[in-house]
C-alpha positions as CSV (number, residue, x, y, z in Angstrom):
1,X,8.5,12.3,-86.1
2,X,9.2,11.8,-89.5
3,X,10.7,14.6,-92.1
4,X,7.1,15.2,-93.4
5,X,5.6,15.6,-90.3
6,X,8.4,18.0,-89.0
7,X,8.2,20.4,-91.9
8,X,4.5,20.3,-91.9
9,X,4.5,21.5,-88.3
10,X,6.9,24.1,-89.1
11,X,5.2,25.3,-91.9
12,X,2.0,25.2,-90.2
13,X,3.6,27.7,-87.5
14,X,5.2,30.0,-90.2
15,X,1.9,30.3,-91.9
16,X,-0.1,31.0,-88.8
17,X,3.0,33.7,-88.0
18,X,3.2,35.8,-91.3
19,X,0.4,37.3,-92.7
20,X,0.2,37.4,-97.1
21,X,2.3,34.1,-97.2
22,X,1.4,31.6,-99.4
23,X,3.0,27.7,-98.9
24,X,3.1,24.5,-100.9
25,X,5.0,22.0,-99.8
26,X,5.6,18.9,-101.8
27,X,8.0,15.5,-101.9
28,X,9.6,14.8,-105.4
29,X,10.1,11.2,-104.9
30,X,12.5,10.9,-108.7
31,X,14.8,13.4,-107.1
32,X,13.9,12.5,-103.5
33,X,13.7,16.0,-102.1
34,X,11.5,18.2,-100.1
35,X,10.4,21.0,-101.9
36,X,8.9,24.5,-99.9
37,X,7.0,27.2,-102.2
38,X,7.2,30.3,-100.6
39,X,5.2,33.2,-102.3
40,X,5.1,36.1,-102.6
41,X,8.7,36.7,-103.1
42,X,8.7,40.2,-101.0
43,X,8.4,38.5,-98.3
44,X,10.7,35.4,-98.8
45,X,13.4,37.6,-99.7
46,X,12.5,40.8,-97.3
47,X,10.7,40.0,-94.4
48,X,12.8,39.5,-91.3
49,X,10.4,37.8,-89.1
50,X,10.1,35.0,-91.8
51,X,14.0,35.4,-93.1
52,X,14.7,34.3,-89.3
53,X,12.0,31.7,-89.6
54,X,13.1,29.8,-92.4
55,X,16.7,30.1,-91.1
56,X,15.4,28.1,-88.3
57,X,13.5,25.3,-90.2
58,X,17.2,24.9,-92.2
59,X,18.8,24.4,-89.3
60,X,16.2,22.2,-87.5
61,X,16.0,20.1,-90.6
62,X,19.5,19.8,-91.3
63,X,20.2,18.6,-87.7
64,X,17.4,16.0,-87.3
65,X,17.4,14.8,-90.7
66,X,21.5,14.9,-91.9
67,X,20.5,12.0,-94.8
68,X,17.1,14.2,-96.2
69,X,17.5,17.1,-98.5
70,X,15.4,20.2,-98.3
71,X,14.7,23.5,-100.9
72,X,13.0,26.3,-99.8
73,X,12.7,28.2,-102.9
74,X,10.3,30.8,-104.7
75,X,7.7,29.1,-107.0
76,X,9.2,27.7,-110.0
77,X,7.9,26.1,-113.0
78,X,10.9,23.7,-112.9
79,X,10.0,22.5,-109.1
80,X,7.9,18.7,-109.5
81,X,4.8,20.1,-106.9
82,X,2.9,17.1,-108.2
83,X,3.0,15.4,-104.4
84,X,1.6,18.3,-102.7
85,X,1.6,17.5,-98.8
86,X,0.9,20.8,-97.7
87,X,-0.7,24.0,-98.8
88,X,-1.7,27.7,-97.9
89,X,-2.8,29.5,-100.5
90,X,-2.3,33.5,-100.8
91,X,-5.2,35.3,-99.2
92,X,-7.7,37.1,-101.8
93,X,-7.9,41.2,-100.9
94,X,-11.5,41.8,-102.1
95,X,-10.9,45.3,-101.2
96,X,-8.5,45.8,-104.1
97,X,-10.5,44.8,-106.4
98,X,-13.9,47.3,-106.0
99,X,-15.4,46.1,-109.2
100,X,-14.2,42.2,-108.3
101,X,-17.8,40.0,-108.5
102,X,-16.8,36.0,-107.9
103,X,-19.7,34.9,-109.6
104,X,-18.8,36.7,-112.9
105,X,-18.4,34.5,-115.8
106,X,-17.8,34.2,-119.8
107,X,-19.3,31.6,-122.1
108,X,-18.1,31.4,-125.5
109,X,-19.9,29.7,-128.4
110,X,-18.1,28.5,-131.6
111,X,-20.2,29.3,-134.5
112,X,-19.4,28.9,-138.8
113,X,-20.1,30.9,-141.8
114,X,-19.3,29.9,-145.5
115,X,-17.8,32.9,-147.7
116,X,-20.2,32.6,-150.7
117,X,-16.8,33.5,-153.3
118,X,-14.3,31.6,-152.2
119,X,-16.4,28.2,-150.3
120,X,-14.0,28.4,-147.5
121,X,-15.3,28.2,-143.9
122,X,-14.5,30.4,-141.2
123,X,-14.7,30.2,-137.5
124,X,-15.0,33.0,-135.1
125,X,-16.3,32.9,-131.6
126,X,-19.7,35.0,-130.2
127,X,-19.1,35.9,-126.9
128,X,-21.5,36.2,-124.0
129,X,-21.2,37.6,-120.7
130,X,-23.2,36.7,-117.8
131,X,-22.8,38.4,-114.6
132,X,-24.7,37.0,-111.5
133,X,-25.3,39.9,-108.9
């Protein structure tokens, strides 16, 4: 098994473990590292079950793959997730969100007038909602 593979797995059974987690794992090959989302950040900084976890997948790593390099970090803007490998995405709570309708949406037309004094055009932008129920 190769360090993809491995952290994969792992990430596979964290996911399936803690409920509300969202993962993306990716490899930046520039700075040749394995990179770990975890979001939100309650529970990668609070919850023990997952603390104990990703203490675990360290260790694991670090002992089957000395020469590989590993961050398990919050998400970042700075982190290259360009090469994602791996990805569970935050469940949606339709509950909280009563008035929430997935097929709402907002189209927005760009239209021009010409003030008659001065010749000079203007844009604004007529907006139209559509809601499908």
């Amino acid at each position: 098994m190769n360090a993809t593979d491995f952290i994969i797995s792992k990430l596979k059974s964290i996911s399936s473990k803690i409920s509300g987690i969202g993962i993306k794992y990716a490899y930046d090959r520039p700075t040749d590292f394995h990179i770990v989302e975890i979001s939100p950040e309650s529970i990668r900084l609070n919850d023990e079950e997952y603390l104990e976890m990703e203490y675990m997948l360290w260790k694991e790593f670090q002992n089957s793959f000395p020469e590989e390099d590993l961050l398990v970090t919050g998400v970042k803007k700075m982190n290259n997730m360009d090469n994602i490998l791996f990805e569970k995405s935050l469940p949606v709570d339709y509950g909280k969100y009563s008035s929430f309708n997935p097929f709402f949406s907002i189209r927005f037309k760009l239209s021009r007038k010409e003030n008659i004094n001065t010749n000079q055009e203007y844009s604004y932008i007529n907006e139209s909602y559509n809601i499908a129920a």
